[in-house]
Every structure is written in structure tokens, then in C-alpha cells.
C-alpha positions in Angstrom: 0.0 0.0 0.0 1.3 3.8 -0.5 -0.4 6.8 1.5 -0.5 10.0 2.1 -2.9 12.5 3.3 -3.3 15.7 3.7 -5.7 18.3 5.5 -6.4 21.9 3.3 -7.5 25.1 4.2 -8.4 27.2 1.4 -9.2 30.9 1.7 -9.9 33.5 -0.9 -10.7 37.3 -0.3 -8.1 38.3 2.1 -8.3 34.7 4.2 -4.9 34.1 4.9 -2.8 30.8 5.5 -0.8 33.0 7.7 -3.5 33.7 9.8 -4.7 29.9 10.1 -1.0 29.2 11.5 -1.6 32.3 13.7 -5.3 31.0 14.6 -4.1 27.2 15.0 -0.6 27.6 16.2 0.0 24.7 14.1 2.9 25.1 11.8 1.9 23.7 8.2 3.6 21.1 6.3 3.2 24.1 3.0 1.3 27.1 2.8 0.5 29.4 0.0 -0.9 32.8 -0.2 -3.1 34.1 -2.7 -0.7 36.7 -4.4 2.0 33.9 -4.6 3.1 32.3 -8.3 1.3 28.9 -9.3 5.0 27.6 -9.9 8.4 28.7 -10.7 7.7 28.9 -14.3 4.7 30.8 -13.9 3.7 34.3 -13.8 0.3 33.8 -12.7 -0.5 34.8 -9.2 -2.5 31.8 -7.2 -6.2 32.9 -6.7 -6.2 31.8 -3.1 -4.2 30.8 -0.1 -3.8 27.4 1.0 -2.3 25.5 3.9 -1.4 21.7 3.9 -0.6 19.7 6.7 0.4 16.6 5.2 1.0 13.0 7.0 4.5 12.6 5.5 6.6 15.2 3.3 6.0 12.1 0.5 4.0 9.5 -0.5 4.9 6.3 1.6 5.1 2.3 0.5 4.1 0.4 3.4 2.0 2.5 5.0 -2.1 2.2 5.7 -4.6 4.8 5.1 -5.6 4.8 8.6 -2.2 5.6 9.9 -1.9 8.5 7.6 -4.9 9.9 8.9 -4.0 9.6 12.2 -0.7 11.2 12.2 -2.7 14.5 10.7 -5.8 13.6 13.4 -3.4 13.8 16.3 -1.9 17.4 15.4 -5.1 18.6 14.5 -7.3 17.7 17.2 -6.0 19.7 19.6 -7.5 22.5 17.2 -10.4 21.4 16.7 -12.3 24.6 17.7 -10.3 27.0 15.7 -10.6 24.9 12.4 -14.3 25.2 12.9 -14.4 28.7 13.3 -12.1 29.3 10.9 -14.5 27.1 8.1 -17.5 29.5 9.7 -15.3 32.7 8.9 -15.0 31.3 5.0 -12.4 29.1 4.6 -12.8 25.9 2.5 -11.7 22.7 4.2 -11.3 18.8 2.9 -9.0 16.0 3.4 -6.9 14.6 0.5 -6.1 11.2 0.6 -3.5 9.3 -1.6 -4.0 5.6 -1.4 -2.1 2.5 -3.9 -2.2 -0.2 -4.0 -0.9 -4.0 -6.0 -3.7 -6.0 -7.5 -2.6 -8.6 -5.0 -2.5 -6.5 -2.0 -5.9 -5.5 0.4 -7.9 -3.0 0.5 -8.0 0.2 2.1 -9.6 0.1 6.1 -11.2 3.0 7.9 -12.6 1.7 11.2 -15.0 3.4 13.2 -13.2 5.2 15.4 -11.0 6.8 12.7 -14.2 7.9 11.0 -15.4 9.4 14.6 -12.2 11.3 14.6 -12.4 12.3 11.0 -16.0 13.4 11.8 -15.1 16.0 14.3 -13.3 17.9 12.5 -14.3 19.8 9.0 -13.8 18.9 5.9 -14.7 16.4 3.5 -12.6 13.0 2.6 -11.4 13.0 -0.7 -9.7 9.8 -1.7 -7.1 9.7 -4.9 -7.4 5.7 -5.2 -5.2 3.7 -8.1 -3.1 1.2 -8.9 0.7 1.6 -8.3 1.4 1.4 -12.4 3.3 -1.6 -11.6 0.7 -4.3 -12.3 1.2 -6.1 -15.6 -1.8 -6.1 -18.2 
């Protein structure tokens, strides 16, 4: 199995990423502000901010969905209040989750308590779910 997830906060007319670090106290794994370039090769300006607290700074082999989430869960809890006033003050907020697999190996587990901790906290689950590319036809 390779994971990753990550929790974003997206803000647009004058919402900061700053200010959810401020807010939170939680230092992000990225962050972006609105005025900032898309890339390196770009000159256009992103249209909102963003911060990212990720589960690992890449994608990991070996490691369960669950596990990913929790690592992110257990930082975040702690601010669970300010993330929900700061999704009531206009930011946008979801969970991205990268998950892999091989045909041969299992599938992707979420137990109840995991969901109960995902369900405090804002923001939808979004799940990026595919084969590794290493599978033979």
C-alpha cells in the first residue's frame, strides 16, 4: 500500500494561510498565499491561499490509510475549535487522501473510530485511489 494524506485550508478574499498558523498555532507542512506564483515557471498569481498539513513530506510504501490519517488527526485535534471557526469565517476545508495499491495487496480500512475522529473535525474526505502502475496487463 502507498499513502498519504493531507488536510487543506483554502481561503480566498483576504483569508490568509498565515492567519490559520496564527489561529491554530500549528505550523503547516506548506502554505501558500493568494498573491504567490502557481510555480516557478509561472507568472500567474494563485487565486487563493492554501495551507497543507500533510501525513509525511512524500508518499509512503508500506503504509495504511488509517495511519496516515492519524498522524494528521493527532496534530489537528488539539485544534479542533479554531478549524471550525475558521471554516465559519469562510475558509474551505477537505482531506486529501492518496491511497495505492498492488492488484494482490488488500484494500484500504477506515474503522469506526478513525471515521469518529475524522468526523469532528471539517472537511470532507477525498480519496485519490489507483493502482501503483506496476501491475502487468
Amino acid at each position: 500500500m502507498i499513502t498519504r494524506v493531507t488536510f487543506r485550508l483554502a481561503g480566498l478574499d483576504g483569508r490568509t494561510s498565515a492567519a490559520v498558523t496564527r489561529r491554530t498555532g500549528i505550523r503547516p507542512t506548506r502554505s501558500f498565499e493568494a498573491a504567490d506564483p502557481v510555480s516557478r515557471r509561472s507568472g500567474r498569481a494563485r487565486g487563493y491561499s492554501l495551507w497543507l498539513l500533510s501525513s509525511s513530506t512524500a508518499i509512503e510504501d508500506g503504509s495504511e490509510l488509517a495511519g496516515q490519517l492519524h498522524r494528521v488527526l493527532d496534530f489537528l485535534e488539539p485544534a479542533t475549535a479554531q478549524l471550525w471557526e475558521l471554516v465559519g469565517a469562510g475558509y474551505d476545508a477537505n482531506w486529501l487522501g492518496y491511497v495505492a495499491s498492488h492488484a494482490t495487496e488488500h484494500a484500504a480500512e477506515l474503522d469506526r473510530r478513525t471515521l469518529q475522529r475524522l468526523l469532528a473535525l471539517p472537511g470532507d474526505l477525498w480519496l485519490d485511489v489507483c493502482g501503483d502502475g506496476t501491475d502487468s496487463a
